[in-house]
C-alpha positions as CSV (number, residue, x, y, z in Angstrom):
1,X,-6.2,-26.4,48.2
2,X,-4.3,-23.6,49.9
3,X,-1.8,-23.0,46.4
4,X,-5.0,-23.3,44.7
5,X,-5.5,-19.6,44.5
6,X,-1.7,-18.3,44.6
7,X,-1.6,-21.0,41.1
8,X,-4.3,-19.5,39.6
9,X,-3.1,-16.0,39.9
10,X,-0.1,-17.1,38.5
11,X,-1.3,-18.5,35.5
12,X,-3.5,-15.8,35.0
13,X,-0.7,-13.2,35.3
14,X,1.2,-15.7,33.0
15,X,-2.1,-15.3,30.5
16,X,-1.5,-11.8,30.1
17,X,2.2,-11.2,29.6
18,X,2.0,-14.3,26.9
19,X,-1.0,-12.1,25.7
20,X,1.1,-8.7,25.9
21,X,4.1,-10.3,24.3
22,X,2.3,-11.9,21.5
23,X,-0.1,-9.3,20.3
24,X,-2.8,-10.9,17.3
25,X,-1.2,-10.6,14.1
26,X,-2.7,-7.5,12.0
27,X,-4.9,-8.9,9.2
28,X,-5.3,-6.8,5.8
29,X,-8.3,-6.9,4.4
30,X,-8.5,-9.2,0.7
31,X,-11.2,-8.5,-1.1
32,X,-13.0,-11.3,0.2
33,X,-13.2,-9.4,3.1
34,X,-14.3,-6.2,2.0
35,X,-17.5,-4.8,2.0
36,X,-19.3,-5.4,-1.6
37,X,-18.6,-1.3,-2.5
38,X,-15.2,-2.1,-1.7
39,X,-14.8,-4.9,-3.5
40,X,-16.6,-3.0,-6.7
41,X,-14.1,-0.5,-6.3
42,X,-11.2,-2.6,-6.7
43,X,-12.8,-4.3,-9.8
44,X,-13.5,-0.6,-10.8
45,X,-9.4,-0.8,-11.0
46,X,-9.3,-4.1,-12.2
47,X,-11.1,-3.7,-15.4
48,X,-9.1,-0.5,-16.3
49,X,-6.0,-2.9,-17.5
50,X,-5.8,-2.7,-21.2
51,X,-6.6,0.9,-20.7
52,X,-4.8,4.3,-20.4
53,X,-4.2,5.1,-17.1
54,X,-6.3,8.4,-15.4
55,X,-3.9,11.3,-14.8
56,X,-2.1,10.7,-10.9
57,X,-0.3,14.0,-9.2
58,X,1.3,13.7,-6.1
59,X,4.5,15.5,-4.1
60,X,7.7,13.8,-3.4
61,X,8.5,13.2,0.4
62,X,12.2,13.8,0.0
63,X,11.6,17.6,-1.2
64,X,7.7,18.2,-2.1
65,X,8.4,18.7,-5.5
66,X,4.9,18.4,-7.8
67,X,5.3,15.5,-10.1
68,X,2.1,13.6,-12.3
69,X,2.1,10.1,-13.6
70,X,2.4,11.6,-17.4
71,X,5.8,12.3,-16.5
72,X,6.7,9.0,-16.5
73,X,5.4,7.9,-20.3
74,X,8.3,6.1,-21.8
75,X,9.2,4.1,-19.1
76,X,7.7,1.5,-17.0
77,X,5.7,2.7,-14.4
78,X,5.1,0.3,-10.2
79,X,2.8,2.0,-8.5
80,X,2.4,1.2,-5.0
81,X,-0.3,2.7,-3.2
82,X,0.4,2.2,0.9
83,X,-0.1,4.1,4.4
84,X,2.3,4.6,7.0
85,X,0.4,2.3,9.7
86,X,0.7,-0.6,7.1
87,X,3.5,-3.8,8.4
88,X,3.5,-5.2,4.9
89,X,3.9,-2.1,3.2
90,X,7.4,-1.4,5.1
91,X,8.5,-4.4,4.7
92,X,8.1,-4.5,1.1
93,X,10.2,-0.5,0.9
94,X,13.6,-2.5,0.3
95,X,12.2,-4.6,-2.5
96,X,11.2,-1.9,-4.2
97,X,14.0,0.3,-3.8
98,X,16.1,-2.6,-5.4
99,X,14.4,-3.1,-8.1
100,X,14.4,0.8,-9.1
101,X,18.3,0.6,-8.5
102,X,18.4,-3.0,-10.5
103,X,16.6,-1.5,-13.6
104,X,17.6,2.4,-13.4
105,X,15.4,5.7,-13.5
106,X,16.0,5.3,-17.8
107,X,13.3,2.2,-17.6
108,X,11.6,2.0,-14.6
109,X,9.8,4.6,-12.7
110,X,8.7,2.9,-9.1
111,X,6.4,5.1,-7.4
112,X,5.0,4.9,-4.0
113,X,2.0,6.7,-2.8
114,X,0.6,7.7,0.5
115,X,-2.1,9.5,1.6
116,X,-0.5,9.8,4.9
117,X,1.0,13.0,5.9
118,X,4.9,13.5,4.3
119,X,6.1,14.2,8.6
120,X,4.8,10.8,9.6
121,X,6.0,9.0,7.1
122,X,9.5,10.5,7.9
123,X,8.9,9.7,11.4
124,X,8.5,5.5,10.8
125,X,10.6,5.5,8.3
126,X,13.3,6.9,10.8
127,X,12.1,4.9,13.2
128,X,12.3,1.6,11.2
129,X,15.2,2.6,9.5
130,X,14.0,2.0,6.7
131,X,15.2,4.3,2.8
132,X,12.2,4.9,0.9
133,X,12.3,5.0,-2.9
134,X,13.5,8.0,-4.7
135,X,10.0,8.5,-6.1
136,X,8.0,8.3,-2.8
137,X,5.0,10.6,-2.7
138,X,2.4,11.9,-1.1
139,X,-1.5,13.1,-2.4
140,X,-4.1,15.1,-1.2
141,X,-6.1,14.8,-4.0
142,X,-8.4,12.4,-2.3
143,X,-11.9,11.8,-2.6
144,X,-14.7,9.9,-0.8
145,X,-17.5,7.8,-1.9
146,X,-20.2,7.1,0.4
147,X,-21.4,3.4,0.9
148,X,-25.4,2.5,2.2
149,X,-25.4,2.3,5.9
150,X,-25.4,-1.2,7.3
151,X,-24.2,-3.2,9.8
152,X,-21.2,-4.7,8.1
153,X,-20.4,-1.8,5.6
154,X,-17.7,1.1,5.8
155,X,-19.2,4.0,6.0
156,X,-16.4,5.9,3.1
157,X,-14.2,4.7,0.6
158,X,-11.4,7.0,0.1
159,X,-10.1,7.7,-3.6
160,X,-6.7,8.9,-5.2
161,X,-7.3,11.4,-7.6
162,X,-10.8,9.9,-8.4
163,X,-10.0,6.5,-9.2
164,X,-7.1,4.7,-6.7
165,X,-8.7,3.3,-4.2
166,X,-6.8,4.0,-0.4
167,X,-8.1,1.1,1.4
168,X,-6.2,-1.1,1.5
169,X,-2.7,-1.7,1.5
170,X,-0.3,-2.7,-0.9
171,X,-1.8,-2.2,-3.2
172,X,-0.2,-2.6,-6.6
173,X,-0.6,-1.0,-10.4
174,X,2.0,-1.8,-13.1
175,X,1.9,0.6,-16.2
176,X,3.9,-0.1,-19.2
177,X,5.8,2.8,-21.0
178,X,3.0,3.5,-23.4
179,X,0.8,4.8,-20.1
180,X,-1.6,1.5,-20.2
181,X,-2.2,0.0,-17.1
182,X,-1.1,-3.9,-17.6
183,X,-1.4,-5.3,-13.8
184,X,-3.2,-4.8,-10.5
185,X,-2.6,-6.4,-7.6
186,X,-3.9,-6.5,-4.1
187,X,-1.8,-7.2,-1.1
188,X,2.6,-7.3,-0.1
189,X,4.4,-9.2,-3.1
190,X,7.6,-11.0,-2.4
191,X,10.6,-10.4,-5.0
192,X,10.1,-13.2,-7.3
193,X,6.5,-11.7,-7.9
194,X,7.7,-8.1,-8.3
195,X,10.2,-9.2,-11.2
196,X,7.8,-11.5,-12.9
197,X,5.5,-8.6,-12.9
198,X,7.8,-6.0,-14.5
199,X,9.1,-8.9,-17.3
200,X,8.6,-7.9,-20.9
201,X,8.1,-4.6,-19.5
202,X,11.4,-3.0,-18.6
């Protein structure tokens, strides 16, 4: 009985290192999970595909420049709506980069766009070492829409320029070159995705 208690304390201190060196994985929210607002909001987006996509303006991170999504008409058009706390979201940054590069600037416009501010992201991607696309921006054009109090609802759902919802992360919109909005998508896409997405487009 007398290692009893020197045993114990061991496994416990064992507990919380295994506990410190494997933290819970971050989960992202599908719209399962969402609160029903949320999950209208993404349908909201959902059920603009067929149709002309709203007007976006947003400021490049590279050099702040003012750029709006009109800009683009006569090319293909990703846009990837992300924050700078979001795993997936970095770790999708290279596919995306390649597949501007792949299909050129004359096709393809890939856009990424943050509501986070333009030094942060610098900071992670520094950090992470990790190039963002040409056409990263940032908005503050946001917007919030107020949900009913309740125990298992958000209290504000944040909108891009009225109509991208910022809440959750990636969060995908393919636009063909005509301006209409063709795909949305919910969630980190792997490469194979990303081109199938863009073919007949580009």
């Amino acid at each position: 009985m007398k290692w009893a208690v020197p045993v114990l304390g061991l496994l416990a201190v064992a507990t919380v290192v295994l506990v410190r060196l494997n933290p819970p994985e971050v989960r992202y929210p599908h719209v399962g999970d969402v609160s029903p607002r949320i999950a209208s909001v993404f349908t909201q987006v959902r059920n603009r595909i067929g149709s002309t996509a709203p007007e976006v303006t947003f400021r490049l991170i590279g050099d702040d420049s003012l750029h709006r999504l009109s800009d683009f008409r006569g090319k293909a058009v990703l846009l990837t709506v992300w924050v700078a706390g979001c795993g997936p979201c970095w770790a999708e940054m290279p596919s995306l980069t390649s597949l501007q590069e792949l299909h050129g600037s004359d096709r393809l416009a890939v856009i990424t766009l943050t509501s986070s501010s333009p030094e942060r992201i610098r900071q992670f991607a520094e950090k992470r070492g990790v190039t963002l696309p040409p056409l990263s921006g940032y908005s503050t054009r946001l917007s919030w829409v107020h949900e009913p109090p309740g125990p298992e609802t958000r209290p504000l759902i944040v909108l891009i320029d009225g109509w991208i919802p910022d809440v959750g992360w990636p969060l995908t919109i393919l636009i063909d070159a005509e301006g209409t909005i063709r795909e949305f998508a919910f969630g980190r896409r792997s490469d194979d995705q990303l081109q199938a997405a863009l073919r007949g487009y580009v």
